[in-house]
N, C-alpha and C positions, 0 to 999 in steps of 0.2 A: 378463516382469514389466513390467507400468507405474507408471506415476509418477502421482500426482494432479493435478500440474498439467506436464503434457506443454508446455504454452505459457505460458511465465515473463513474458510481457507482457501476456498476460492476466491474471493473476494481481495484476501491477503497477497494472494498470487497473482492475482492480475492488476496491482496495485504495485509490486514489486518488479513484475514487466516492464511495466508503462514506464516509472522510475528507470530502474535501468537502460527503456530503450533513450529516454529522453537525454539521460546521459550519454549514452553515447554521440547522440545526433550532437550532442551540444545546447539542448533546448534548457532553458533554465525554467523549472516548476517550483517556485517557493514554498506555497500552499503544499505541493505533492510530498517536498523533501520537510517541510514543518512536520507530516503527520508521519513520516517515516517511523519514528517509533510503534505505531501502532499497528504497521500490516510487517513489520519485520521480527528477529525470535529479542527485541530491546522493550514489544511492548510486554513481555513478561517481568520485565523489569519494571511496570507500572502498576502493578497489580496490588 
């Protein structure tokens, strides 16, 4: 069995792109910026 995201840092980083690009466009992602703690270094602050 595998997993779909085998590398959880990548996962993180293409989560923190997307965030980012969407800011800058101006696109508003609520859901995106709700889970920000968790692909950014704030979710080790949830652990």
């Amino acid at each position: 069995m595998t997993t779909a995201h085998a590398n959880p840092e990548e996962l993180r980083a293409i989560c923190r792109d997307t965030l980012a690009e969407a800011r800058r466009l101006g696109v508003k992602t609520p859901r995106l910026e709700a889970a920000e703690p968790y692909f950014t270094d704030g979710h080790l602050a949830l652990k």
